[in-house]
N, CA, C and O of each residue as an XYZ file, in Angstrom:
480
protein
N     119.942    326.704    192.326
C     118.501    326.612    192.176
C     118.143    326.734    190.701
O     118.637    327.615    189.997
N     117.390    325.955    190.307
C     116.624    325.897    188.472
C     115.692    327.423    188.608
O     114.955    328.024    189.390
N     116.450    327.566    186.956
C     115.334    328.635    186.697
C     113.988    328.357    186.340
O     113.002    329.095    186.334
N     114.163    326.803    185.955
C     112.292    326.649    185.766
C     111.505    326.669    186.596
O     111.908    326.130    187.627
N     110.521    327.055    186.641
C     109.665    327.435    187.946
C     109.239    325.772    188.273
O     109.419    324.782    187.563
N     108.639    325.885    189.564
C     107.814    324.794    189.556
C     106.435    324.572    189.601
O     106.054    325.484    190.334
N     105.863    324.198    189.410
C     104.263    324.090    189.141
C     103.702    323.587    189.590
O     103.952    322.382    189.548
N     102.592    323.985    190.327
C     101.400    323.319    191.229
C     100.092    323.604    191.180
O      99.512    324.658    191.441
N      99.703    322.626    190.842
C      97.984    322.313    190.063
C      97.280    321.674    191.909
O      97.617    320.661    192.521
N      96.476    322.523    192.229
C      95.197    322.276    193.178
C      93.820    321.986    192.586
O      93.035    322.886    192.289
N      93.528    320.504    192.409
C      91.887    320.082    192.008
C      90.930    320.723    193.122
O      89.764    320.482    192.809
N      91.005    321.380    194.189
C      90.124    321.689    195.041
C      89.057    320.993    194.790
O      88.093    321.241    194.067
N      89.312    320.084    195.459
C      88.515    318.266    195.777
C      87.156    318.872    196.942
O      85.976    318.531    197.018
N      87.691    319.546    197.469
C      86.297    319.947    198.477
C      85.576    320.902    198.648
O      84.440    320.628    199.036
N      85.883    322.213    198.462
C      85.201    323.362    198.533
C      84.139    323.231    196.998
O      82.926    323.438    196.946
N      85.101    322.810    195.807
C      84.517    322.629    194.676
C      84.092    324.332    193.876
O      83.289    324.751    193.043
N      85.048    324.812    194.629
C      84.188    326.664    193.620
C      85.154    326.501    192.381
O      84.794    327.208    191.439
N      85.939    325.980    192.212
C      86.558    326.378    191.011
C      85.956    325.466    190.242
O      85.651    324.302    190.499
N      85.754    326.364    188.879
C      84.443    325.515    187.739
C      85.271    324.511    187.396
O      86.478    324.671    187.217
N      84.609    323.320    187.274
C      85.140    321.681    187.099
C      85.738    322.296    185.297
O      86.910    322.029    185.034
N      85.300    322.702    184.716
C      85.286    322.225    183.188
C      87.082    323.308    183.077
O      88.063    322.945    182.429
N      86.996    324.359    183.760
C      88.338    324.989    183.501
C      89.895    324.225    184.436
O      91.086    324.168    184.132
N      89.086    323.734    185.668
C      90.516    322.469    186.542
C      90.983    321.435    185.326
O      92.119    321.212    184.906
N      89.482    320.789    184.838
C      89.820    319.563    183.617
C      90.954    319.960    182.541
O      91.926    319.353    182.091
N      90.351    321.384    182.299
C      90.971    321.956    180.692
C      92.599    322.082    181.251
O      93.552    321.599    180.640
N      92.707    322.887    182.628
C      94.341    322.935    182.940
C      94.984    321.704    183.088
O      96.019    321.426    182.482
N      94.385    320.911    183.913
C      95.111    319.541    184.531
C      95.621    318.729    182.843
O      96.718    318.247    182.561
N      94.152    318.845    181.816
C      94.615    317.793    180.778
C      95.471    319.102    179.637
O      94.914    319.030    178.542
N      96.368    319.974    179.622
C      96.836    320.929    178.919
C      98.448    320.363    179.633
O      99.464    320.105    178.987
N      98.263    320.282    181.167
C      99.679    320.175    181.607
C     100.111    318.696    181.623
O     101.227    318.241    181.875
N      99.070    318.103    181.325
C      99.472    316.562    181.086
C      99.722    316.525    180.019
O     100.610    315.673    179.987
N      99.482    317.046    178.498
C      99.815    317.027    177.475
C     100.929    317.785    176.950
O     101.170    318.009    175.764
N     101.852    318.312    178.396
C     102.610    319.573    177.825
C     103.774    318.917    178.236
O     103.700    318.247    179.265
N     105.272    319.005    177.385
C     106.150    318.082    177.982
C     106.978    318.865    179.185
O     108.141    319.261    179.110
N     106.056    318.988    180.339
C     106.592    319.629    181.799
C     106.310    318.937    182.591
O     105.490    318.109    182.193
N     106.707    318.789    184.034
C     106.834    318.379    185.220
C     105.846    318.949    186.622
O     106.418    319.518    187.552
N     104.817    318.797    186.638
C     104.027    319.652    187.714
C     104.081    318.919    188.885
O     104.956    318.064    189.028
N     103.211    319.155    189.789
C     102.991    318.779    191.304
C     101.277    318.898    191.196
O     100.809    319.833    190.546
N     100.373    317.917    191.857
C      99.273    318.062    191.914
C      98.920    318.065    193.229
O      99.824    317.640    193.947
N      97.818    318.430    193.868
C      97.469    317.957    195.158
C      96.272    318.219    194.765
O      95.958    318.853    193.757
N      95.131    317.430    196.056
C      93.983    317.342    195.967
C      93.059    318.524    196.373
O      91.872    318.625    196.065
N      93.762    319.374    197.090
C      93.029    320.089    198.135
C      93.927    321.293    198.982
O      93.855    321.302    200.211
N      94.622    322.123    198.393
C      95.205    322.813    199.204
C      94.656    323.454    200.688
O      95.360    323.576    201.690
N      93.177    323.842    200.565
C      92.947    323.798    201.882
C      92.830    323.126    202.904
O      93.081    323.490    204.053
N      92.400    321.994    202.508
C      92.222    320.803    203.364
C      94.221    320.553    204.015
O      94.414    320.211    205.182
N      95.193    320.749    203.228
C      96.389    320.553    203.517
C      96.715    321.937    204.575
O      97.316    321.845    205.646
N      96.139    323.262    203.960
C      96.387    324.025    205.276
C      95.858    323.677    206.927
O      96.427    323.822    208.009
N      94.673    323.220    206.595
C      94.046    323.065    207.667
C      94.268    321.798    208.680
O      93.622    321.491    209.682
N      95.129    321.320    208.224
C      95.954    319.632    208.618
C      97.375    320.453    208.405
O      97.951    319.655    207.666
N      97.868    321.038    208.504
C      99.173    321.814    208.584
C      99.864    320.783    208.070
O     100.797    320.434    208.794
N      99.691    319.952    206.715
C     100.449    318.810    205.758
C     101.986    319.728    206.089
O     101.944    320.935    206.327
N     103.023    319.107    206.064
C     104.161    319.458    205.801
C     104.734    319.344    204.475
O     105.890    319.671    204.206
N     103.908    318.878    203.668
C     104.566    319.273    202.362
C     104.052    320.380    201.575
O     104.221    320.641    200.384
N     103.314    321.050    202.586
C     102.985    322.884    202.020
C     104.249    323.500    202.473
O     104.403    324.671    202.127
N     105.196    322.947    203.185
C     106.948    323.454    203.995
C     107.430    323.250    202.298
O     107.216    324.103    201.436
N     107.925    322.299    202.125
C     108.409    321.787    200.601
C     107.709    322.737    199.770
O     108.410    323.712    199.499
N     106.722    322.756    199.355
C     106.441    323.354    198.164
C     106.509    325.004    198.139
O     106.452    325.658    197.097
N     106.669    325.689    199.752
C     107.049    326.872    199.664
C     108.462    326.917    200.060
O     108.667    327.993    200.622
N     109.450    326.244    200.003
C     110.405    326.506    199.533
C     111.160    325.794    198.772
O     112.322    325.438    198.968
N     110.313    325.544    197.687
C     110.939    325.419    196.103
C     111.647    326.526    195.569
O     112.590    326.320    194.805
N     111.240    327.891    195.939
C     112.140    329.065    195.302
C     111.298    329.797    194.092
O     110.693    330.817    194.420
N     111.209    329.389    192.790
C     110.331    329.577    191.611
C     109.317    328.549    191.644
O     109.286    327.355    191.347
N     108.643    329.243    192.018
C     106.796    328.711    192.157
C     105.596    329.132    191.440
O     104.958    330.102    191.849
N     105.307    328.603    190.599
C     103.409    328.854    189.711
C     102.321    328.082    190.530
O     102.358    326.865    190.712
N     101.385    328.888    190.987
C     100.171    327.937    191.583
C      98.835    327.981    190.493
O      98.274    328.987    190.060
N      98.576    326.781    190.253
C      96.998    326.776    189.516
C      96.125    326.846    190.688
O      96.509    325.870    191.332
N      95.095    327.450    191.430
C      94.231    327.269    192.612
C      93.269    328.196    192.071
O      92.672    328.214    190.994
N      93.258    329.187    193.368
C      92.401    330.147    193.554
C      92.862    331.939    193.518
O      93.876    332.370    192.968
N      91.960    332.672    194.159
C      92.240    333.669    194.839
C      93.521    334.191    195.390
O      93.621    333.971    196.597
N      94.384    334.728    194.934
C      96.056    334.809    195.343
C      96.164    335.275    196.554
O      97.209    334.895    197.082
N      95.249    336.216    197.486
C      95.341    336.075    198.751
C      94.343    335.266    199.085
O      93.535    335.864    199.796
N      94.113    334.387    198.920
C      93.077    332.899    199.673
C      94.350    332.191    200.058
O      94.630    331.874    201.214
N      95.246    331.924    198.788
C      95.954    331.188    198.646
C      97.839    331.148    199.601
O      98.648    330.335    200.048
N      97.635    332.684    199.428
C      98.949    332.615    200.526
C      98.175    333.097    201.749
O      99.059    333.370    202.561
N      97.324    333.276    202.152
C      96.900    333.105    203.583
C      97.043    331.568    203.870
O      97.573    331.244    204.933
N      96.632    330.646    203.046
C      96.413    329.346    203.361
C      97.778    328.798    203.564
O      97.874    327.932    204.434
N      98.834    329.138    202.931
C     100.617    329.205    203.323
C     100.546    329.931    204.819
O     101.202    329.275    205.629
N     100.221    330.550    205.124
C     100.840    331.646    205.765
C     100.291    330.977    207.278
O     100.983    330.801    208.281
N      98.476    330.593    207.059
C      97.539    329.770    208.383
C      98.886    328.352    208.926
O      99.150    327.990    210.072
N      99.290    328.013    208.031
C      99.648    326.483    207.751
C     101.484    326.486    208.542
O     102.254    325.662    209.035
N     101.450    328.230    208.188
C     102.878    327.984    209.160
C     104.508    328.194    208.216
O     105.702    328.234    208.515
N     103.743    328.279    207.060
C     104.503    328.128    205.485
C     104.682    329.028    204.828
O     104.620    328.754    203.630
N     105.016    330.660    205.197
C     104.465    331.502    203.833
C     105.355    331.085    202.293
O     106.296    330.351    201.991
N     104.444    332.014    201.600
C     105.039    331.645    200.206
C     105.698    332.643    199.898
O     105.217    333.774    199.972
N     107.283    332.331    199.375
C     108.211    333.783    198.728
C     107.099    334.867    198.030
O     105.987    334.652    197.547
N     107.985    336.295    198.208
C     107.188    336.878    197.536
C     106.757    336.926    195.861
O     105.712    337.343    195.362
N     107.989    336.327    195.185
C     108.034    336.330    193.326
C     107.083    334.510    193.197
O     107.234    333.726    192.260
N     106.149    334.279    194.460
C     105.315    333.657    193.498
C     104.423    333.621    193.207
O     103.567    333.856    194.060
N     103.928    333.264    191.626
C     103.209    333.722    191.145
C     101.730    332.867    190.760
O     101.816    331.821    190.117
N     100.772    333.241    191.073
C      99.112    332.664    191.461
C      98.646    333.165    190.268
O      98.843    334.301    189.837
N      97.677    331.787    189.461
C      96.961    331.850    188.750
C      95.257    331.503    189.351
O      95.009    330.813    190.340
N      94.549    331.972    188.739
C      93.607    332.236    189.601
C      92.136    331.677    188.440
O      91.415    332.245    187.620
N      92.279    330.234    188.998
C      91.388    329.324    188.387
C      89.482    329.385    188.373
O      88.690    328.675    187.753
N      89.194    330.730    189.486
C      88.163    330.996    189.793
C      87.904    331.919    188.883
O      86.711    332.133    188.669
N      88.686    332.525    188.287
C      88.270    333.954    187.166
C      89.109    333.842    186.299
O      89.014    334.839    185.582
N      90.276    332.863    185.777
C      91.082    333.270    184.225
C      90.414    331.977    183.355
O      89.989    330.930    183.843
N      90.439    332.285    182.189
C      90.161    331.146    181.183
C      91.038    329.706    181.677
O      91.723    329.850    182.689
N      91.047    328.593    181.138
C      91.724    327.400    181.190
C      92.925    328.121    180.182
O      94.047    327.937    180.655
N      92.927    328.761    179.123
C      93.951    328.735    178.323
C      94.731    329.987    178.799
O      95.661    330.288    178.050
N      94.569    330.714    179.790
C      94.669    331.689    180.092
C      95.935    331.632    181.026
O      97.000    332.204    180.793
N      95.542    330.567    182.520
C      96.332    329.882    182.797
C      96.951    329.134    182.296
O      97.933    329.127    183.038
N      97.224    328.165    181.242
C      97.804    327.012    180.541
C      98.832    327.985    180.411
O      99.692    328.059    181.290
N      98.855    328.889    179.229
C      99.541    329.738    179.356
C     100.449    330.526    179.800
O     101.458    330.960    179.244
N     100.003    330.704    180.925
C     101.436    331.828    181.851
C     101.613    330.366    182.831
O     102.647    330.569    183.468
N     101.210    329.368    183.117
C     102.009    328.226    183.843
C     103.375    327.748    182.812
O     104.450    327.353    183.263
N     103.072    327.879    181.455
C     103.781    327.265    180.311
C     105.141    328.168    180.089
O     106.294    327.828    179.820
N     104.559    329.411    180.303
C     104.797    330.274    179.852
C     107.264    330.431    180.585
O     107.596    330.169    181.741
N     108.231    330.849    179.539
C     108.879    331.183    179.960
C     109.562    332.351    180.642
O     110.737    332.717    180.649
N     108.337    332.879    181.282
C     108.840    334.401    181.328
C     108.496    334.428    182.927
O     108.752    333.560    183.763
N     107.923    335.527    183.078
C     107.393    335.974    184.631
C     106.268    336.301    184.425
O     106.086    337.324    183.766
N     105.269    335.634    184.860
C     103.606    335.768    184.379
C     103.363    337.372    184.980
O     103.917    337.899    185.945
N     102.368    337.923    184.084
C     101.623    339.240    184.458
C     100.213    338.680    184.630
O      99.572    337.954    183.870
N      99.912    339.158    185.725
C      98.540    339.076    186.293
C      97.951    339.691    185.676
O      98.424    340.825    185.605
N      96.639    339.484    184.849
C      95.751    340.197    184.078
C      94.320    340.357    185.026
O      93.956    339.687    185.993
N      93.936    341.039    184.627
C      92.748    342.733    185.736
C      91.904    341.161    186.180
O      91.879    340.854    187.372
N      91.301    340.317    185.225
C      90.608    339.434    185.460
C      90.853    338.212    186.812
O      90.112    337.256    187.039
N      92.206    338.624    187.633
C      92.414    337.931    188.871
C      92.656    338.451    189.914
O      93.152    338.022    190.956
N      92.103    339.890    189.456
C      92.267    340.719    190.822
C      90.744    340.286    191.482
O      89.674    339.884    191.025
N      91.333    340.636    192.922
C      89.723    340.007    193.897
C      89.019    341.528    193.790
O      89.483    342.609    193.428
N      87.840    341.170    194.215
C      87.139    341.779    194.303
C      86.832    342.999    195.787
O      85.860    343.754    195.775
Protein backbone atom coordinates (compact mmCIF):
# COMPACT_ATOMS: atom_id res chain seq x y z
CA UNK A 1 0.00 0.00 0.00
CA UNK A 2 1.45 3.84 -0.94
CA UNK A 3 2.27 6.01 1.69
CA UNK A 4 0.73 8.89 -0.15
CA UNK A 5 -2.52 9.45 1.04
CA UNK A 6 -5.25 9.75 -1.28
CA UNK A 7 -7.35 12.70 -1.76
CA UNK A 8 -10.88 13.47 -2.11
CA UNK A 9 -12.36 16.80 -2.97
CA UNK A 10 -16.52 16.85 -2.49
CA UNK A 11 -18.08 20.09 -4.54
CA UNK A 12 -21.30 19.44 -2.51
CA UNK A 13 -23.32 20.13 -5.72
CA UNK A 14 -26.58 20.05 -3.62
CA UNK A 15 -26.91 20.87 -0.14
CA UNK A 16 -24.57 23.91 -1.20
CA UNK A 17 -23.50 24.90 2.72
CA UNK A 18 -20.04 24.82 2.00
CA UNK A 19 -19.08 28.56 0.97
CA UNK A 20 -18.62 28.42 -2.95
CA UNK A 21 -15.54 30.88 -2.81
CA UNK A 22 -13.44 28.41 -0.26
CA UNK A 23 -14.60 24.74 -2.62
CA UNK A 24 -13.23 27.16 -5.74
CA UNK A 25 -9.99 28.24 -3.74
CA UNK A 26 -9.35 24.23 -2.80
CA UNK A 27 -10.45 22.57 -6.06
CA UNK A 28 -8.19 25.40 -8.13
CA UNK A 29 -4.96 24.98 -5.37
CA UNK A 30 -5.21 21.06 -6.06
CA UNK A 31 -5.40 21.52 -9.68
CA UNK A 32 -2.42 23.64 -9.61
CA UNK A 33 -0.54 21.34 -7.25
CA UNK A 34 1.47 18.55 -8.97
CA UNK A 35 -0.90 15.72 -7.09
CA UNK A 36 -3.45 13.28 -8.01
CA UNK A 37 -6.99 13.77 -6.29
CA UNK A 38 -10.45 12.18 -6.72
CA UNK A 39 -13.43 14.57 -7.10
CA UNK A 40 -17.04 13.79 -6.75
CA UNK A 41 -20.00 15.88 -7.02
CA UNK A 42 -21.90 15.20 -4.01
CA UNK A 43 -20.94 12.89 -1.36
CA UNK A 44 -24.30 12.84 0.06
CA UNK A 45 -26.25 12.38 -2.72
CA UNK A 46 -23.67 9.14 -3.25
CA UNK A 47 -24.56 8.02 0.37
CA UNK A 48 -27.99 8.20 -0.18
CA UNK A 49 -27.88 6.10 -3.63
CA UNK A 50 -25.48 3.72 -1.70
CA UNK A 51 -22.90 4.58 -5.06
CA UNK A 52 -20.43 1.77 -4.68
CA UNK A 53 -17.62 3.72 -5.24
CA UNK A 54 -17.95 5.17 -1.58
CA UNK A 55 -16.77 0.90 -1.11
CA UNK A 56 -13.48 2.01 -3.21
CA UNK A 57 -12.76 5.11 -1.75
CA UNK A 58 -13.04 3.70 1.85
CA UNK A 59 -10.80 1.26 1.22
CA UNK A 60 -8.02 3.10 -0.24
CA UNK A 61 -6.19 2.76 3.21
CA UNK A 62 -4.55 6.56 3.49
CA UNK A 63 -7.38 8.85 2.94
CA UNK A 64 -7.75 13.01 3.09
CA UNK A 65 -11.37 14.21 2.60
CA UNK A 66 -12.05 17.95 1.48
CA UNK A 67 -16.11 18.00 2.48
CA UNK A 68 -17.65 18.79 5.56
CA UNK A 69 -18.28 18.10 9.20
CA UNK A 70 -16.02 14.91 10.10
CA UNK A 71 -18.88 13.22 11.75
CA UNK A 72 -21.44 14.29 8.86
CA UNK A 73 -19.00 12.78 6.84
CA UNK A 74 -18.27 9.30 8.23
CA UNK A 75 -21.83 8.84 9.17
CA UNK A 76 -22.45 9.31 5.45
CA UNK A 77 -19.69 6.17 5.00
CA UNK A 78 -21.07 4.42 7.65
CA UNK A 79 -25.41 5.16 6.29
CA UNK A 80 -23.97 3.96 2.81
CA UNK A 81 -22.72 0.61 4.20
CA UNK A 82 -18.90 1.81 3.86
CA UNK A 83 -17.27 2.96 7.05
CA UNK A 84 -14.17 4.91 6.79
CA UNK A 85 -10.73 3.52 8.53
CA UNK A 86 -10.13 5.10 11.55
CA UNK A 87 -6.50 7.23 10.53
CA UNK A 88 -8.74 9.14 8.09
CA UNK A 89 -8.35 12.27 8.08
CA UNK A 90 -11.39 15.14 7.36
CA UNK A 91 -10.87 18.53 6.44
CA UNK A 92 -13.65 20.50 7.15
CA UNK A 93 -14.56 22.94 4.31
CA UNK A 94 -17.51 24.46 6.34
CA UNK A 95 -15.11 26.14 9.01
CA UNK A 96 -11.16 25.95 7.83
CA UNK A 97 -9.76 28.62 5.48
CA UNK A 98 -9.20 27.40 1.65
CA UNK A 99 -5.44 27.62 2.53
CA UNK A 100 -5.93 25.95 5.58
CA UNK A 101 -7.08 22.90 3.94
CA UNK A 102 -4.79 23.25 0.76
CA UNK A 103 -2.43 22.75 3.22
CA UNK A 104 -2.80 19.70 5.40
CA UNK A 105 -4.36 17.92 1.98
CA UNK A 106 -0.68 18.90 0.55
CA UNK A 107 0.70 18.47 3.41
CA UNK A 108 3.40 15.33 4.02
CA UNK A 109 2.75 14.49 7.36
CA UNK A 110 -0.47 13.43 9.35
CA UNK A 111 -2.78 16.44 9.40
CA UNK A 112 -3.71 17.92 13.00
CA UNK A 113 -7.11 19.03 13.25
CA UNK A 114 -7.15 22.60 14.34
CA UNK A 115 -10.03 23.80 17.25
CA UNK A 116 -11.63 25.56 14.10
CA UNK A 117 -13.18 21.94 12.82
CA UNK A 118 -14.39 20.80 15.79
CA UNK A 119 -18.44 20.68 15.58
CA UNK A 120 -20.21 22.38 17.57
Amino acid sequence: MSSTPTILYCRCAYAQVVPTGVKNDVLQQLCAADTSFETVSDLCEMAAHRDPRLQAIASCGKLRIAACYPRAVKGLFQQAGFPLPENTEILNMRTQTAAEITIALLSDSSIQQPASSIEP
